[in-house]
C-alpha positions in Angstrom: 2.1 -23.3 -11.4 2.3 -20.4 -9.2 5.6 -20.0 -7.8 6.8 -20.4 -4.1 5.9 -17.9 -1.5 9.1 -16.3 -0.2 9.8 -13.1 1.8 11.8 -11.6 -0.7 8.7 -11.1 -2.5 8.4 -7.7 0.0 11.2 -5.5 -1.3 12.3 -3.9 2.1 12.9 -8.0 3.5 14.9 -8.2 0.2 16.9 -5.3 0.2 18.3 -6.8 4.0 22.0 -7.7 3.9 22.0 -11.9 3.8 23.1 -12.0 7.5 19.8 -9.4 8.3 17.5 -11.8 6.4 18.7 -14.9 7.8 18.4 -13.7 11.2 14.7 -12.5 10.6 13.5 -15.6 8.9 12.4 -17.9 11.5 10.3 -14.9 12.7 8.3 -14.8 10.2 5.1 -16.3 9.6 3.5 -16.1 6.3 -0.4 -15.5 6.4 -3.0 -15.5 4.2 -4.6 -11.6 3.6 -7.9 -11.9 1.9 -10.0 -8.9 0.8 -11.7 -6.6 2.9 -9.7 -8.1 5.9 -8.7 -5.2 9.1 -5.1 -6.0 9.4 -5.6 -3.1 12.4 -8.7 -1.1 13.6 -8.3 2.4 14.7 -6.9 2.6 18.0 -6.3 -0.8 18.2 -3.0 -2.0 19.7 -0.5 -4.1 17.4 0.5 -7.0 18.0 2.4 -7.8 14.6 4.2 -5.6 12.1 3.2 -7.0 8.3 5.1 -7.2 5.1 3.0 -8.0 2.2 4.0 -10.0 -1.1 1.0 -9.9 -3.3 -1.6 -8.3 -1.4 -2.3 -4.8 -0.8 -3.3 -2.7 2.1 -5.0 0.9 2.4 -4.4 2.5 4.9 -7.6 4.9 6.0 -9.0 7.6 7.9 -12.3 6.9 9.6 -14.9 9.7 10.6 -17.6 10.0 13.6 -19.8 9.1 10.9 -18.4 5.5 9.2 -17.4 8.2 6.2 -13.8 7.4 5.5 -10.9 8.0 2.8 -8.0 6.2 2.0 -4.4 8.0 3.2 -2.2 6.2 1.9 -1.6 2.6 0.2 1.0 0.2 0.8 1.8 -3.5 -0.9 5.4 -4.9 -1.8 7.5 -2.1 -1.3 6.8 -1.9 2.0 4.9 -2.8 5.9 2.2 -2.0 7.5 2.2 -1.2 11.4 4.8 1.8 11.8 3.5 2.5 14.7 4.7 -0.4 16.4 8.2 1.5 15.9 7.8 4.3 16.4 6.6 4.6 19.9 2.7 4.4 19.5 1.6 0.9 19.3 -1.7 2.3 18.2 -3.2 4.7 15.5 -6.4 6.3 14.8 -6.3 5.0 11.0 -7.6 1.7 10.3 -5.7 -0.4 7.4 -7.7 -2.6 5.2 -6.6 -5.0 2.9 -7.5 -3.4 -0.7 -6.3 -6.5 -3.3 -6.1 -10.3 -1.9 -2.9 -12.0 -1.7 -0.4 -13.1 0.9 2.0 -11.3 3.7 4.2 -12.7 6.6 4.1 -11.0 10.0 6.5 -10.2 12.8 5.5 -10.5 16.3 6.7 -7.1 17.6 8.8 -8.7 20.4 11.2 -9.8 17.6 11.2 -6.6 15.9 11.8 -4.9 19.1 14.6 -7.5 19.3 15.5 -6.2 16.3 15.9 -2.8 16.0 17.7 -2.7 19.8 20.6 -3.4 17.2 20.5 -0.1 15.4 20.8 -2.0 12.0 19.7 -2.4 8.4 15.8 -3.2 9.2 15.6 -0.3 11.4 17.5 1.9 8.7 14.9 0.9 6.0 11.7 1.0 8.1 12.3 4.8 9.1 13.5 5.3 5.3 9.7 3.9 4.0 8.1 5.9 6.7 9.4 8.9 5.5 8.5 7.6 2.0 5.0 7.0 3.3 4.6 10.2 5.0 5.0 12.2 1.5 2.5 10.0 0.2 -0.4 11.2 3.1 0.6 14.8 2.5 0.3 14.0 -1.2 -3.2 12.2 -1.4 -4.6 15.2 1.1 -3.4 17.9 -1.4 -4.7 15.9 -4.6 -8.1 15.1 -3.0 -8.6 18.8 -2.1 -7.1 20.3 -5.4 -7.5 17.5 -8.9 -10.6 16.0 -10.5 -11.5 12.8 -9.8 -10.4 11.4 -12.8 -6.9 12.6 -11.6 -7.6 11.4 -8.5 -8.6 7.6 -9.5 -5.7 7.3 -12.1 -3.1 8.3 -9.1 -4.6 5.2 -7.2 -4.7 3.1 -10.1 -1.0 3.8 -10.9 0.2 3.3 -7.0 -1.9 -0.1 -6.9 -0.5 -1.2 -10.3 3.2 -0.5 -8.4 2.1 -2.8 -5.9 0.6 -5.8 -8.4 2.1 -8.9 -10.1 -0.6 -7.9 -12.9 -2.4 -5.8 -14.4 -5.8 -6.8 -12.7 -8.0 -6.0 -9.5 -11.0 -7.1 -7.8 -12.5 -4.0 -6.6 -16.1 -2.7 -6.9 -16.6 0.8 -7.3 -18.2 1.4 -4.0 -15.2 0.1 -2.5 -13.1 2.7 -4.7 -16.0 5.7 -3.7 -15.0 4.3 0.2 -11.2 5.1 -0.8 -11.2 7.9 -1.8 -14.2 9.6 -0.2 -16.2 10.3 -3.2 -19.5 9.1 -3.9 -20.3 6.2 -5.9 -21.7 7.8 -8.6 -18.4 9.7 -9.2 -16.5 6.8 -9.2 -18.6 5.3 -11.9 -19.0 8.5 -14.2 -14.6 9.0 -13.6 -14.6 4.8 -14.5 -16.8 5.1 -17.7 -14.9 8.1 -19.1 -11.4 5.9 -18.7 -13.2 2.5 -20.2 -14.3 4.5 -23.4 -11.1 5.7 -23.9 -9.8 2.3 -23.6 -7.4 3.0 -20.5 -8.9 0.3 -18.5 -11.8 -2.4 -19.0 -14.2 -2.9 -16.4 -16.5 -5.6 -15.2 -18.6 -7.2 -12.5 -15.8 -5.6 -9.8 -12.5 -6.4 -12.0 -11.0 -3.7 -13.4 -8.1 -4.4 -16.1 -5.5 -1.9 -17.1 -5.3 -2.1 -20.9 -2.8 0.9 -21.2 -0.4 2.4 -18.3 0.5 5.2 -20.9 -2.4 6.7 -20.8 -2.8 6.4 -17.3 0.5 7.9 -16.8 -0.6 10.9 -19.6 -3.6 11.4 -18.1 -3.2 11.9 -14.1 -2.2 14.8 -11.7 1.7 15.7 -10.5 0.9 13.6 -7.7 1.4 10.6 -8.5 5.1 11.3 -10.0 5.9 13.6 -6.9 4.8 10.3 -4.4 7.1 7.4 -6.8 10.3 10.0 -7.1 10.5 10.3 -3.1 10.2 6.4 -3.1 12.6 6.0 -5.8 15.0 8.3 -4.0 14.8 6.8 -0.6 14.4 3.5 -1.3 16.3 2.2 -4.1 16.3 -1.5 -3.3 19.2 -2.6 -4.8 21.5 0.0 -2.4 24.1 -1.1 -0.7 23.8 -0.8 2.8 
């Protein structure tokens, strides 16, 4: 049996103080997120700020042309709709839900509510922006400067982070959409990692058979992006 859906499952909802998280609770609604869904188009305006469990979200750039590229990707450790916070209400990315699972949602009334008080969900929202904010500068300097095998092991690695397993429904021309390659790229980059048994892939499910070698074989990035998460949000701090 799978086990109970709970917001605790998003790390930032857990790391709340007990009176926080009780407070918040009723609030929340918990939805599901199924793949390919727009949790926002660009320059939409937000309505909800979203916390997901076990789904995970891209968060992308879209050209003139329909061309786009993923900028940064978000699951457990964090939300998705910062600019509901800080002062926008809109953006012109668009964030797309990359691996199925589940979230809950705020209405931003309550979160406005919310951080009027100055306290702990405010404090951690602006700490995971800042974390995000490293991880966009990050994923522009290592799509302009690494190979795309480098490239694809760096997303691998940051959606395994975000994953109860070690599996993901995603076809390669999705992958070629995230990270602005073309498809053909993704497959040669894919083959080289499946022969060296790194991951197995199949009919859009890829399988990591060794994080190891993922870990020995991608860019600085990837390290640089999960050090600056590590560092600002450890989620067992005390508050």
């Amino acid at each position: 049996m799978s086990s109970p859906h709970t917001p605790k499952q998003n790390h930032l909802l857990a790391a709340l103080p007990e009176a926080d998280y009780a407070r918040l609770v009723p609030d929340l609604e918990l939805i599901p997120m199924p793949l390919g869904w727009a949790v926002y188009e660009s320059g939409g305006r937000m309505s909800y700020l979203y916390f997901p469990t076990t789904s995970i979200v891209s968060l992308l750039y879209v050209m003139e042309s329909g061309a786009s590229a993923e900028i940064a990707v978000t699951g457990n450790d964090g939300l998705v709709g910062i600019s509901l916070f800080m002062g926008g209400e809109s953006t012109l990315s668009r964030a797309v839900v990359q691996s199925a699972g589940n979230g809950y949602r705020l209405k931003a009334t309550a979160l406005k509510r919310e951080f009027s008080t100055g306290g702990h969900l405010q404090h951690l929202a602006l700490r995971y922006t800042q974390a995000l904010m490293t991880q966009m500068a990050q994923t522009a300097v290592c799509n302009r400067h690494h190979a795309l095998d480098q490239q694809l092991c760096r997303w691998l690695l940051l959606s395994l982070d975000r994953m109860e397993n070690s599996e993901l429904v995603m076809t390669q021309e999705l992958i070629a959409n995230m990270l602005g390659v073309r498809r053909e790229g993704v497959t040669e980059a894919a083959g080289k990692l499946q022969k060296d048994g790194v991951i197995q892939y199949s009919r859009g499910h890829i399988s990591i058979l060794s994080r190891a070698k993922l870990e020995a074989r991608v860019c600085e990035c990837y390290a640089v992006v999960k050090k600056e998460y590590d560092r600002l949000l450890p989620y067992k701090l005390i508050i």
